[in-house]
C-alpha positions in Angstrom: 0.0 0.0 0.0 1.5 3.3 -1.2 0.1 5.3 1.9 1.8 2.7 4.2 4.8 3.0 2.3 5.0 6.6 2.6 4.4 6.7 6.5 7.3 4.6 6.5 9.5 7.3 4.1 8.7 9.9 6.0 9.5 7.8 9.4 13.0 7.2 8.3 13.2 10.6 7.0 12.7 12.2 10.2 14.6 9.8 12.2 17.6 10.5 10.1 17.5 14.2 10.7 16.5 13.6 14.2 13.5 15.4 14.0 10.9 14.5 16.7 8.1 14.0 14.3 5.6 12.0 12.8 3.0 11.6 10.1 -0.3 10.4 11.3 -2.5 8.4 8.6 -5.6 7.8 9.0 -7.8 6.5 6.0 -11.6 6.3 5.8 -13.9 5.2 2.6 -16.7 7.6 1.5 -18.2 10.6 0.2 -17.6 14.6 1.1 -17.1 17.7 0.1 -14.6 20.0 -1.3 -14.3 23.5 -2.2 -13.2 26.9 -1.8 -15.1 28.1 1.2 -15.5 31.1 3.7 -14.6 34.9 3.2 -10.8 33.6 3.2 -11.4 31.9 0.0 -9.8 28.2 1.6 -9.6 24.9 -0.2 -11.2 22.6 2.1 -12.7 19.7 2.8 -16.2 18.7 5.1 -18.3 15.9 5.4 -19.1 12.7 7.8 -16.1 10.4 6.3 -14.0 13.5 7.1 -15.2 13.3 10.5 -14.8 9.5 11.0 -11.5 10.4 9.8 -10.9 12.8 12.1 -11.9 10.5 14.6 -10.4 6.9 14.5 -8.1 7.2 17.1 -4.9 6.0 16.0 -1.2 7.9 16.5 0.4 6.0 13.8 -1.8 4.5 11.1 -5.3 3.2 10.7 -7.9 2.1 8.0 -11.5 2.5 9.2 -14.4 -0.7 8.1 -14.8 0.4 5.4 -11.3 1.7 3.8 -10.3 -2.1 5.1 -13.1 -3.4 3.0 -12.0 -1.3 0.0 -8.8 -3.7 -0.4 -7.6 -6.5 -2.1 -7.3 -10.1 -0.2 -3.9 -9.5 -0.5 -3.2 -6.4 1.3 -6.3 -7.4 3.9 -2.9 -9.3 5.1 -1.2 -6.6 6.0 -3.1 -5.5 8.4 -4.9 -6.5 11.6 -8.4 -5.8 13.5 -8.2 -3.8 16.5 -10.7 -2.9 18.9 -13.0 -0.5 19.8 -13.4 0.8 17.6 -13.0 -1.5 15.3 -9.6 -0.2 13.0 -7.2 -2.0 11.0 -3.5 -1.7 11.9 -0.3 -2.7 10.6 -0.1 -6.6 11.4 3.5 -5.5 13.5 2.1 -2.3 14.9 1.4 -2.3 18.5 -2.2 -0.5 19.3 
């Protein structure tokens, strides 16, 4: 998965440089809304699967139901189910 992948870069970036950082992925499935919005003309993005996004409680990385449903048998491997709520982590991440 490019997105797991990527955390991972970006890990070994910062550890390199010894920066005390991270990059927090969180990935849900669903519809939303984007735009430019307000009087300061901002691309952003609303909606409920930003919100479930928002709100699946993982530090490191997590797929919600339905982004874990969204994958092939294959990468379903790669991860693990974790609850509550139910996310999918890394199979060698620790919750």
């Amino acid at each position: 998965m490019a997105l797991l992948a990527l955390q991972r870069q970006t890990h070994a970036w910062f550890k390199r440089r010894s920066i005390n950082s991270s990059l927090h992925v969180n990935v849900h499935f669903g519809s939303l809304t984007l735009g430019v919005m307000g009087k300061d003309r901002r691309l952003d993005i609303i909606g409920e699967t930003v919100n479930v996004t928002a709100t699946l409680g993982s530090r490191d990385f997590a797929l919600s139901q339905q982004a874990f449903r969204c994958l092939t048998p294959e990468h379903r491997r790669l991860f693990r189910r974790f609850t509550p709520p139910i996310l999918y982590l890394p199979a060698k991440m620790e919750a």
